[in-house]
N, C-alpha and C positions, 0 to 999 in steps of 0.2 A: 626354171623352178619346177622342178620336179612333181612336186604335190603341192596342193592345199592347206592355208594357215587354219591348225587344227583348235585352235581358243580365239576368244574374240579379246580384244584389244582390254586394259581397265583403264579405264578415266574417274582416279580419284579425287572427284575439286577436293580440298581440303576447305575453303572457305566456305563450301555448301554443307561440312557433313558434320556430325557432331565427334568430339573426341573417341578413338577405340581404343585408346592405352593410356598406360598411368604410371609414371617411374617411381619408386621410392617414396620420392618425398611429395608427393601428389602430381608433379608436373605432367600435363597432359600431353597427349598429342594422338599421331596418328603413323599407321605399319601398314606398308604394301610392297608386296613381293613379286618377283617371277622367278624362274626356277632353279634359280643360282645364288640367288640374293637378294634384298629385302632395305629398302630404306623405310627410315624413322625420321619422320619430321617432326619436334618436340617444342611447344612453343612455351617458350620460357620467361620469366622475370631473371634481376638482380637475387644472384643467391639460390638459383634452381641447381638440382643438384641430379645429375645423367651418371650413371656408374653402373658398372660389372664388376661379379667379383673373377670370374673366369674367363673369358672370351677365350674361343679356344685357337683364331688365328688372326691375322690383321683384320683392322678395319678402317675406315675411314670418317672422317671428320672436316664438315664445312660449317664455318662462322660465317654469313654474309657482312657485310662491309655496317660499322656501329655495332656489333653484339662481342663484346670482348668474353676470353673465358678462361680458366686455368685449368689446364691437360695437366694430368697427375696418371703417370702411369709406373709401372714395375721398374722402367727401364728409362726412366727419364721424366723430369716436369718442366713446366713452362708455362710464360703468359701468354695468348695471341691477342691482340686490340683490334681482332677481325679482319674479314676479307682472309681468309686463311682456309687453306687443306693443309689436315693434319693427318697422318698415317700412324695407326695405333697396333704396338705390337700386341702378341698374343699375352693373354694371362690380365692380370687388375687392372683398370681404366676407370676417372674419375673424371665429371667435367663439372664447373663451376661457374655459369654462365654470370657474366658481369654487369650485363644490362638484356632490357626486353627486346624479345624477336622471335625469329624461327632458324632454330637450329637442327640440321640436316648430318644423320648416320646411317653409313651403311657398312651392312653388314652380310657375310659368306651365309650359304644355307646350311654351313655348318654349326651356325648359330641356331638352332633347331628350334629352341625358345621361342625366339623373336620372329622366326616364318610362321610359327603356330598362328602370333595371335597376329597376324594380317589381315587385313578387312575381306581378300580377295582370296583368301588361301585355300578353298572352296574349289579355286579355277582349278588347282594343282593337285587336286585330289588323283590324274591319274597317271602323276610322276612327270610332266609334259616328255613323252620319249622323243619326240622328232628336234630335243632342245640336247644339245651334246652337254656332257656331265662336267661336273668343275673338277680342274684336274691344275693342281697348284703349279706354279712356275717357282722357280731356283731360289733360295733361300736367297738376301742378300750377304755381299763379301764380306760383310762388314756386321751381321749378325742382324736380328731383330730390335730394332729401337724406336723411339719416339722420333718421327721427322715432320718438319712444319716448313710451309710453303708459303710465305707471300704473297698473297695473288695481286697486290697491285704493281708490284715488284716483277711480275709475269709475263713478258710480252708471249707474242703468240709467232711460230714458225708459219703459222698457214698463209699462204699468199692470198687463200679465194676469200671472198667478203665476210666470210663467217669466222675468222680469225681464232680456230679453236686451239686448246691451253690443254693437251693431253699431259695424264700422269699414271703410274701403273705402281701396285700393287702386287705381290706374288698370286693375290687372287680377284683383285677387281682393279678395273680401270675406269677413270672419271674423262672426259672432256667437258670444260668449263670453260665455255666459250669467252671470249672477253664480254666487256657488257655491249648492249645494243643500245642506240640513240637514235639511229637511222630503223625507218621498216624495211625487213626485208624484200625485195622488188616481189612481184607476186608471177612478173612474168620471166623470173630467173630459181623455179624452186630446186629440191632435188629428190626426186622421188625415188627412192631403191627400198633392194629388203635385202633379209641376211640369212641366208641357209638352214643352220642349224644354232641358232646362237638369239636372245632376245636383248631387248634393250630399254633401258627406262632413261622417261625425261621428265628430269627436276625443275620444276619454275618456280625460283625463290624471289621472284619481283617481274610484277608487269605481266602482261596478258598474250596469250598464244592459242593459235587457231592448228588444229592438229587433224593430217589427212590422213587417214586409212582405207586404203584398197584391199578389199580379202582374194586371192584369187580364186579363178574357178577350177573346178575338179569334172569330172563327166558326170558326176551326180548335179544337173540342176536343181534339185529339192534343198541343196545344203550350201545354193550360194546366196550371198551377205549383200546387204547393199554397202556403198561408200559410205563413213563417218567423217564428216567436218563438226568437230568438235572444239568449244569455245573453254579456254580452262583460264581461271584467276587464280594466283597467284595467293598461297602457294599450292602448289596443286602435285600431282606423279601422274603419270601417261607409262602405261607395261605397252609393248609396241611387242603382238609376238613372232616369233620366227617365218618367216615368207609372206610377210604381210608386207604389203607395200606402202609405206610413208614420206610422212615430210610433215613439217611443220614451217607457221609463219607466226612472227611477233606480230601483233599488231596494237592500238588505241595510241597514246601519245604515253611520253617518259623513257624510262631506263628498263632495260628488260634483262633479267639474267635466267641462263637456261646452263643446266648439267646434264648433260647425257653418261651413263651407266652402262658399262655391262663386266660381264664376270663370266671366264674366267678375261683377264687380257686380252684385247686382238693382237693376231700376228701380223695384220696388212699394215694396220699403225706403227705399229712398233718395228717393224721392217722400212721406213721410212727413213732414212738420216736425221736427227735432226730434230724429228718432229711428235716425241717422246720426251717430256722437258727432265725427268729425274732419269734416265734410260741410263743414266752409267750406273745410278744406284742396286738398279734388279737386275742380273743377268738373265737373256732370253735362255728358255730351253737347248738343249745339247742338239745340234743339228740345224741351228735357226744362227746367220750370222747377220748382225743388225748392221755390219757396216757394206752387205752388200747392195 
């Protein structure tokens, strides 16, 4: 690790803060960003209604397991009866939630709008440089369309206990881990960081205990202390660039967690296998995923 993580981590409970956004048709919620891209967690009734009239590239769409909705886009509609990632092409988007919940979008920071109005978008005031730039992966072969994913339908390729459900985008990737039932062991965590690249963690049920280590620089005056931080559900965690992390579920019940980032990795995605839509998007010219 070369240098020092230059912003400090954001911890947005959402059950602690009051709504910062308002869709259309009054539906609230709440916008938090890092510097590629921006989820929307929008909590919804029967008959809320989430739309764009333009998006200007894909995006993404998670129904938790009970919140049914009807995707209406340019290029395709459909019902989901939840538990569902759905990938939304560029251009009109229309969602039409079926019952009550928290429904979870994310979006490129090409969406300019919707980084605006972020609670944290303050942090970003000065561009994060040491955060490499979003730089879109291959159209698919098959053109821009509406695609929708089953998550219970989903197993998971990962052999280690955390059984995560990767899925890519020309411009973001999700892992959506399966759910948890068991706690994670606390004496098996996995602490790492990541270069030039950040990452957000989505807690759409159940409670997580979130470690951040800032490193040091040879300036003592600018080093951080450790963060264990306690988030409920639903909650976003921006994890930034060379900060060292991990997180633990903990209290009793189901836990589901999403991890974010943007543009795609190429360490996952160079995996066999372990890319579940991977023959949908092709990798970059120079990237061969079946090595």
């Amino acid at each position: 690790m070369s240098a020092g993580s230059l912003r400090r981590a954001t911890h947005a409970r959402h059950v602690e803060q009051l709504f910062d956004t308002m869709e259309r048709d009054g539906t609230p919620g709440w916008v938090t960003r890092a510097r590629n891209f921006a989820v929307v967690v929008s909590s919804v009734k029967a008959g809320s209604v989430l739309e764009r009239d333009d998006n200007p590239d894909e995006s993404m769409l998670i129904l938790p397991p009970g919140v049914s909705a009807r995707i209406e886009t340019a290029a395709g509609v459909l019902t989901s009866a939840g538990d569902s990632l759905s990938i939304l092409p560029p251009g009109r988007m229309r969602v039409e939630a079926g019952d009550p919940g928290f429904v979870a979008r994310i979006y490129s920071c090409n969406a300019e709008d919707i980084m605006a109005r972020a609670s944290n978008n303050d942090t970003y005031a000065d561009g994060a440089p040491e955060v490499a730039a979003l730089t879109p992966w291959p159209a698919p072969a098959d053109g821009f369309r509406l695609r929708h994913y089953d998550l219970a339908a989903c197993d998971s390729p990962d052999p280690s206990p955390l059984k995560m459900r990767v899925f890519r985008s020309t411009n973001l990737m999700v892992n959506i881990f399966l759910p948890w039932t068991k706690r994670r062991d606390e004496r098996k965590l996995s602490p790492h960081w990541h270069d030039d690249f950040e990452q957000i963690s989505l807690g759409l049920q159940g409670t997580f205990l979130h470690h951040v280590r800032y490193p040091w620089t040879s300036d003592k005056t600018s080093w951080r202390e450790d963060e264990h931080e306690t988030h409920q559900s639903p909650s976003v965690f921006v994890i930034p660039a060379r900060a060292i992390h991990t997180s633990q579920d903990i209290g009793a019940g189901v836990a589901r967690l999403i991890d974010v980032f943007g543009p795609p990795r190429p360490d996952f995605s160079l995996r066999p296998g372990f890319v579940l839509n991977a023959d949908e998007y092709p990798m970059p010219s120079g990237r061969d995923e079946r090595r």
